[in-house]
SESEBA-350027 format. One line per field, with one value per atom (N, C-alpha, C): x negated, y, z negated; residue number from 0; atom name; residue in one letter. Coordinates in pm, 1 decimal. Example, Ala and Ser with C-alpha at 12.3 -4.5 7.8 and 13.67 -1.06 7.14 Angstrom:
2
xx	[-1319.0 | -1230.0 | -1320.0 | -1285.0 | -1367.0 | -1290.0]
yy	[-569.0 | -450.0 | -330.0 | -225.0 | -106.0 | 3.0]
zz	[-780.0 | -780.0 | -780.0 | -708.0 | -714.0 | -787.0]
resi	[0 | 0 | 0 | 1 | 1 | 1]
name	[N | CA | C | N | CA | C]
resn	[a | a | a | s | s | s]
//
This chain:
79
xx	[-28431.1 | -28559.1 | -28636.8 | -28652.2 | -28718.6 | -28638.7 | -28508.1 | -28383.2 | -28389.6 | -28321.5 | -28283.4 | -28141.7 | -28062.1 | -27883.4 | -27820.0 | -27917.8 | -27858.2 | -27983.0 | -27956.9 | -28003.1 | -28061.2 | -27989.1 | -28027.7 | -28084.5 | -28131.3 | -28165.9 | -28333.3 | -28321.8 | -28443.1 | -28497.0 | -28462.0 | -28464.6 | -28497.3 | -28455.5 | -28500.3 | -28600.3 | -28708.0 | -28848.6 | -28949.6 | -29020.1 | -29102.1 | -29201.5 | -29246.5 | -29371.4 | -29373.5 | -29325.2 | -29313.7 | -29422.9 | -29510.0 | -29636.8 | -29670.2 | -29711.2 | -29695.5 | -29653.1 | -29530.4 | -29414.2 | -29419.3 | -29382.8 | -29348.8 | -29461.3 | -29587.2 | -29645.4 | -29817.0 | -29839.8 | -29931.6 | -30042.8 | -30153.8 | -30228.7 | -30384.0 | -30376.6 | -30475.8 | -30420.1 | -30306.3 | -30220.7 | -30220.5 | -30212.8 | -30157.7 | -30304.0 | -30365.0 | -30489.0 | -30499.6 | -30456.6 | -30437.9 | -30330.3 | -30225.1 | -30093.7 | -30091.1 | -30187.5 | -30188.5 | -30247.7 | -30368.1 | -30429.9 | -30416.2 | -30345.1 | -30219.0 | -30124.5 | -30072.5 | -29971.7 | -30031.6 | -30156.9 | -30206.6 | -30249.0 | -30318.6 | -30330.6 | -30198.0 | -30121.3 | -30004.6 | -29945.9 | -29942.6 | -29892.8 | -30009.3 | -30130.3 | -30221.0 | -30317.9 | -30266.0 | -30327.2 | -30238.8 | -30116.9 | -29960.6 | -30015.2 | -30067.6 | -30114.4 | -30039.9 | -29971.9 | -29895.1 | -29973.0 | -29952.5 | -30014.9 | -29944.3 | -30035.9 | -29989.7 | -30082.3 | -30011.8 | -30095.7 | -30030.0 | -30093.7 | -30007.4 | -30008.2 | -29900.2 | -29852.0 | -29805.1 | -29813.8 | -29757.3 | -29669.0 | -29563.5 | -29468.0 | -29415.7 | -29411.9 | -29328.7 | -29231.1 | -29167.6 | -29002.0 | -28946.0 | -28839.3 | -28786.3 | -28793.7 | -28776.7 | -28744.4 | -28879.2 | -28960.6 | -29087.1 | -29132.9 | -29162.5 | -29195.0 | -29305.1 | -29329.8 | -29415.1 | -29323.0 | -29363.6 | -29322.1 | -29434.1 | -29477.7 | -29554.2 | -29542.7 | -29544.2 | -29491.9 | -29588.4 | -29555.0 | -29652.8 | -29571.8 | -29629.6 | -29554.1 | -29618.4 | -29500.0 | -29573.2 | -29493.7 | -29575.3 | -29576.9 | -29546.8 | -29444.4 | -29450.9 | -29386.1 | -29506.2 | -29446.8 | -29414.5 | -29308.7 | -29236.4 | -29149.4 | -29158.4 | -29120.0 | -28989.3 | -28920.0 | -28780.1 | -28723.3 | -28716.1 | -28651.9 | -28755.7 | -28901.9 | -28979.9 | -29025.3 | -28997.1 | -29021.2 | -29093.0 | -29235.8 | -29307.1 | -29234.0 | -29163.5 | -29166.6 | -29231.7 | -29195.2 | -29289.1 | -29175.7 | -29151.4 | -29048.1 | -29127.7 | -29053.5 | -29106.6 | -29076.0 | -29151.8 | -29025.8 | -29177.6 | -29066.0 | -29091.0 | -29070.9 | -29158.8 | -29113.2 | -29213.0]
yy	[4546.6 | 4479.8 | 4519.5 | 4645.8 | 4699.3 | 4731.8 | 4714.0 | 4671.8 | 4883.2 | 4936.8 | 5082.9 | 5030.1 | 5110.3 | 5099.8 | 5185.8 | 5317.2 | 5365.6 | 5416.4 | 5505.3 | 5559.1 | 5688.5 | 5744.1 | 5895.0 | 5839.2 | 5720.5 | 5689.3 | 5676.0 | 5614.0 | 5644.6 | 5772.7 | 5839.7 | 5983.0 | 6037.2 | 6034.1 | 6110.6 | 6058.4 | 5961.8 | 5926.5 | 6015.4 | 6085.4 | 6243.5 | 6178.1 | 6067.5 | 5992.4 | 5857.7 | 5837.4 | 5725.3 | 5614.4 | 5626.2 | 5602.8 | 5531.5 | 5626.4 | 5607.5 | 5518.9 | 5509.2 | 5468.6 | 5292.9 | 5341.9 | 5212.1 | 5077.2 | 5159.5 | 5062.4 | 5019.6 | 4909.7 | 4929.8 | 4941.4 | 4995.8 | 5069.4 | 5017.5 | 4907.1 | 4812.1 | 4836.0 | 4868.7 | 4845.0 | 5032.0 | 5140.7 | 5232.6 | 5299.7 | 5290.1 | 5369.5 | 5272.2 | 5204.5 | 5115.1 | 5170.0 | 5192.7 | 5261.8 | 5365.7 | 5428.9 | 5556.5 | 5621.2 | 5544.2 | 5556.1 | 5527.3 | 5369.6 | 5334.7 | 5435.7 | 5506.1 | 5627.5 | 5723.9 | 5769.7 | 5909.2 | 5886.0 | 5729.5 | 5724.7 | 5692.6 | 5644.8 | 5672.7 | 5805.8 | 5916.5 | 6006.0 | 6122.7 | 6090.4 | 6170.0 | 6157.0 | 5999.4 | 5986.4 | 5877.9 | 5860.0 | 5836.7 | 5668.4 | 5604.5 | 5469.6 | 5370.9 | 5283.9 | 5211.6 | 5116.3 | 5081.1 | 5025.8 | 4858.5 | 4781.0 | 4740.7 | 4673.6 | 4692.5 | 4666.6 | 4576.8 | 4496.6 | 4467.7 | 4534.4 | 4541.8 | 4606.7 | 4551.5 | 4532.4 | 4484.2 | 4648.4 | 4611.5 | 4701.8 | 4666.9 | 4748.2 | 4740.3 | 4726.2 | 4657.1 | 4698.4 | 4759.9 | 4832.4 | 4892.3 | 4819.4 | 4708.0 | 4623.0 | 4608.5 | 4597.7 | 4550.7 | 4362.8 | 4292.9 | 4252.5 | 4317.3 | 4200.3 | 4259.2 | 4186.8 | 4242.5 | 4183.0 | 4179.1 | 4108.4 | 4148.3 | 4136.7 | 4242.6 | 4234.2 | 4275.1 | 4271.7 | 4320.6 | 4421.3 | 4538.6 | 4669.8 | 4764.8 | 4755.0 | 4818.2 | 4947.1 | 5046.6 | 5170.0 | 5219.4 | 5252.5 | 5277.4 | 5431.2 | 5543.0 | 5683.2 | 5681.3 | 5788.1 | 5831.8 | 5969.6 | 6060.2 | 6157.0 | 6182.8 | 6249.0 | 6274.2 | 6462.8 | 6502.4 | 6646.3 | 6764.1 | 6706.9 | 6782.6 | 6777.4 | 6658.6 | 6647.4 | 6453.1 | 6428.6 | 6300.9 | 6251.8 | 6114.4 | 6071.8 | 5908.7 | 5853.1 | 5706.3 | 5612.6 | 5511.1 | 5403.8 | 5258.2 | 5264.7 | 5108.2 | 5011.5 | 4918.0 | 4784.8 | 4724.7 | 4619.8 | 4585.7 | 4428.7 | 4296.3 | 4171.0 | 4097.7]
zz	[10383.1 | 10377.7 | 10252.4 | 10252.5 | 10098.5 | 9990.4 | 9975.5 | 9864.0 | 9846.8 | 9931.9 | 10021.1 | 9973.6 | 9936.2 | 9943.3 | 10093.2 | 10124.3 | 10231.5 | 10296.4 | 10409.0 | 10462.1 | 10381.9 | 10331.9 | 10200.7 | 10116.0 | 10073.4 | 9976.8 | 9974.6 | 10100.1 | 10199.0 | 10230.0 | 10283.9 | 10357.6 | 10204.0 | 10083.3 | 9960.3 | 9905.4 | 9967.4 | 9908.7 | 9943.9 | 9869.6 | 9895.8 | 9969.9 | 9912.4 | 9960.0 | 10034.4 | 10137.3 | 10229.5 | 10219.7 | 10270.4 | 10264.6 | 10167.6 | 10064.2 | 9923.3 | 9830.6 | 9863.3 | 9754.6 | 9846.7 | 9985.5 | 9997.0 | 10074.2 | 10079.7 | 10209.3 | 10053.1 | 10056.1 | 9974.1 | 10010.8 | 9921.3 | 9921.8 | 10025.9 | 10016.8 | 10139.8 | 10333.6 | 10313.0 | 10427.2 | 10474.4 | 10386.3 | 10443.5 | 10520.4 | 10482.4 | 10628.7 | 10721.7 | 10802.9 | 10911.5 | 10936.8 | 10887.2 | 10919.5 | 11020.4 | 10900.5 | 10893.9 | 11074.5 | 11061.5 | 11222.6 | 11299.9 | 11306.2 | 11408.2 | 11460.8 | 11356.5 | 11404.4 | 11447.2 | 11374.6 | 11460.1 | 11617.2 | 11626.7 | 11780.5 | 11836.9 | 11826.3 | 11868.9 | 11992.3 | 11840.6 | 11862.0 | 11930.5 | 11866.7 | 11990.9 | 12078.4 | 12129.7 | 12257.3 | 12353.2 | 12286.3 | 12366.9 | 12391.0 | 12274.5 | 12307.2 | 12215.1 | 12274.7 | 12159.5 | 12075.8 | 11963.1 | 11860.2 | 11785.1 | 11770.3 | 11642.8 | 11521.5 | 11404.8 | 11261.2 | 11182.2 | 11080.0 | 10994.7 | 10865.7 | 10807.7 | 10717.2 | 10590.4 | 10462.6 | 10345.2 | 10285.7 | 10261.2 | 10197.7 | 10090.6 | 10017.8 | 9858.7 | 9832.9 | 9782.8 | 9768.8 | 9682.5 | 9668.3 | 9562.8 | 9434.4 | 9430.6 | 9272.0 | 9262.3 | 9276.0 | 9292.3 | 9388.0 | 9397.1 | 9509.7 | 9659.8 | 9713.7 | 9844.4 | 9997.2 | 10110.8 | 10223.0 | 10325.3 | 10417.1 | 10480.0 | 10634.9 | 10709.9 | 10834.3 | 10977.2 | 11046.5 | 11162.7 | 11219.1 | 11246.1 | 11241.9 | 11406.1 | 11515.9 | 11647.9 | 11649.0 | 11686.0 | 11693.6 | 11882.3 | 11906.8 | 12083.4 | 12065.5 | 12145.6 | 12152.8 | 12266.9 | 12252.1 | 12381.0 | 12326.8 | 12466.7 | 12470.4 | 12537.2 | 12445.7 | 12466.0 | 12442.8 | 12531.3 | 12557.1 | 12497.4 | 12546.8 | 12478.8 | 12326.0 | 12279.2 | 12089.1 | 12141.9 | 12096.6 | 12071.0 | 11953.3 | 11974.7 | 11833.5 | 11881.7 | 11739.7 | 11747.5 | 11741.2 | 11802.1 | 11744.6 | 11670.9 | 11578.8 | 11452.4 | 11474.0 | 11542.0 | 11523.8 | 11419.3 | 11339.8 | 11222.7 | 11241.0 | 11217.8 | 11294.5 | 11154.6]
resi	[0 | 0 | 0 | 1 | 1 | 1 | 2 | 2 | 2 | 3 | 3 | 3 | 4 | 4 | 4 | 5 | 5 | 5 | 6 | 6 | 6 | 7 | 7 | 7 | 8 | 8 | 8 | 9 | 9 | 9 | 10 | 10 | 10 | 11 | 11 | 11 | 12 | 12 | 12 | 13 | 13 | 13 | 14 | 14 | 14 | 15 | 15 | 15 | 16 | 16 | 16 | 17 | 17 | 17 | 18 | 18 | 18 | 19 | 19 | 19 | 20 | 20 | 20 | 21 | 21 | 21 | 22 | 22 | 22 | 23 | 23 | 23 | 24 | 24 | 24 | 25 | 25 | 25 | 26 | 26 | 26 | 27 | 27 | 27 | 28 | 28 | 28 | 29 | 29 | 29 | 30 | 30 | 30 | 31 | 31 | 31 | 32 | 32 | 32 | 33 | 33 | 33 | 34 | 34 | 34 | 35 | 35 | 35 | 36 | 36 | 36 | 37 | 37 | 37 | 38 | 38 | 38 | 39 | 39 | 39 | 40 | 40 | 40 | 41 | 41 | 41 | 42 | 42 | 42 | 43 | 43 | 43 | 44 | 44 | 44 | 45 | 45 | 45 | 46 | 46 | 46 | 47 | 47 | 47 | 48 | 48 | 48 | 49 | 49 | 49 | 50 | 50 | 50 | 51 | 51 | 51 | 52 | 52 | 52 | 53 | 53 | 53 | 54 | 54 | 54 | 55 | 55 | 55 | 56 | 56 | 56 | 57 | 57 | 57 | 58 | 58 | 58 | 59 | 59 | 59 | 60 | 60 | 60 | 61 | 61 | 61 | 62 | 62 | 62 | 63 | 63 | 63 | 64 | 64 | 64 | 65 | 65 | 65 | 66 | 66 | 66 | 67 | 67 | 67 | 68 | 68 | 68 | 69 | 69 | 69 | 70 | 70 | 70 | 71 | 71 | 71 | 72 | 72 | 72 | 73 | 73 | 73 | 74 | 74 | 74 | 75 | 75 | 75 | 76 | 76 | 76 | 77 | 77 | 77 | 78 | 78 | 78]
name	[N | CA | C | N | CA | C | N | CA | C | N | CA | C | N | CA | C | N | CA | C | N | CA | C | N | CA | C | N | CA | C | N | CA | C | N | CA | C | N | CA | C | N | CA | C | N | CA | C | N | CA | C | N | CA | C | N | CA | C | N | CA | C | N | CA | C | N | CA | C | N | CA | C | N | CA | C | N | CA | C | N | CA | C | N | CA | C | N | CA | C | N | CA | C | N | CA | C | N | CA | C | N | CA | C | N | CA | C | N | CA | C | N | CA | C | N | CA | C | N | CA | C | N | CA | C | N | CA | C | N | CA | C | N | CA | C | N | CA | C | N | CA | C | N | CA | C | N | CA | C | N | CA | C | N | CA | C | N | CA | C | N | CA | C | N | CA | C | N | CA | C | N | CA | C | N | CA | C | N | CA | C | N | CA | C | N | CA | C | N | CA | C | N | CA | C | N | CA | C | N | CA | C | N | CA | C | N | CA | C | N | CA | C | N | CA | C | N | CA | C | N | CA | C | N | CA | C | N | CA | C | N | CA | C | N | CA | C | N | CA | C | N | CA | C | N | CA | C | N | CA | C | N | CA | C | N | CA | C | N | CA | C | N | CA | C | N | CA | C | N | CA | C | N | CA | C]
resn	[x | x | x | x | x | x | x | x | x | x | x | x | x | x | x | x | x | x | x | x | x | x | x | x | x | x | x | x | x | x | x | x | x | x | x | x | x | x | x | x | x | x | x | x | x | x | x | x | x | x | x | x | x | x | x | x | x | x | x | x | x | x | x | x | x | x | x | x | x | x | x | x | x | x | x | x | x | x | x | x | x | x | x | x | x | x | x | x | x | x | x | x | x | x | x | x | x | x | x | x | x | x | x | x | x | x | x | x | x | x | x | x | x | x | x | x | x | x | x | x | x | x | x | x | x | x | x | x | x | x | x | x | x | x | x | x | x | x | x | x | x | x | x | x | x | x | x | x | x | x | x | x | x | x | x | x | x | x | x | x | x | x | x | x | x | x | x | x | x | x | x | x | x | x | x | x | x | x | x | x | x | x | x | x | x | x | x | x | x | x | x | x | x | x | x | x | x | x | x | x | x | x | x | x | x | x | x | x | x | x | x | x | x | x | x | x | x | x | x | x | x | x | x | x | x | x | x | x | x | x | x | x | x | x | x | x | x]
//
């Protein structure tokens, strides 16, 4: 979707956020996820993301936490 070759390629961006979500879009993100994760409420926002080549995408982005073996994480679906 954001022109990624792999998974590591991904995983080696220091700045997620940053790099890939633009700059109108990432504090909506951003607070979407913190309520999320600390008050276990699912979310959704829309989101414009960057792509590697340059280009934009723009998506609607839901946030659902859930707890698994004692560790909160968030799941992305991206539509």
């Amino acid at each position: 979707m954001l022109g990624y070759k792999s998974p590591k390629e991904w995983a080696d961006i220091k700045d997620p956020v940053g790099e890939c979500v633009e700059k109108a879009s990432q504090k909506a993100l951003i607070m979407t996820y913190r309520n999320a994760m600390e008050n276990l409420a699912g979310g959704c926002v829309d989101v414009e993301w960057k792509k590697k080549g340059g280009g934009k995408i723009k998506t609607k982005v839901i946030l659902v936490p859930f707890l698994f073996e004692g560790h909160l994480f968030a799941l992305h679906f991206l539509y």
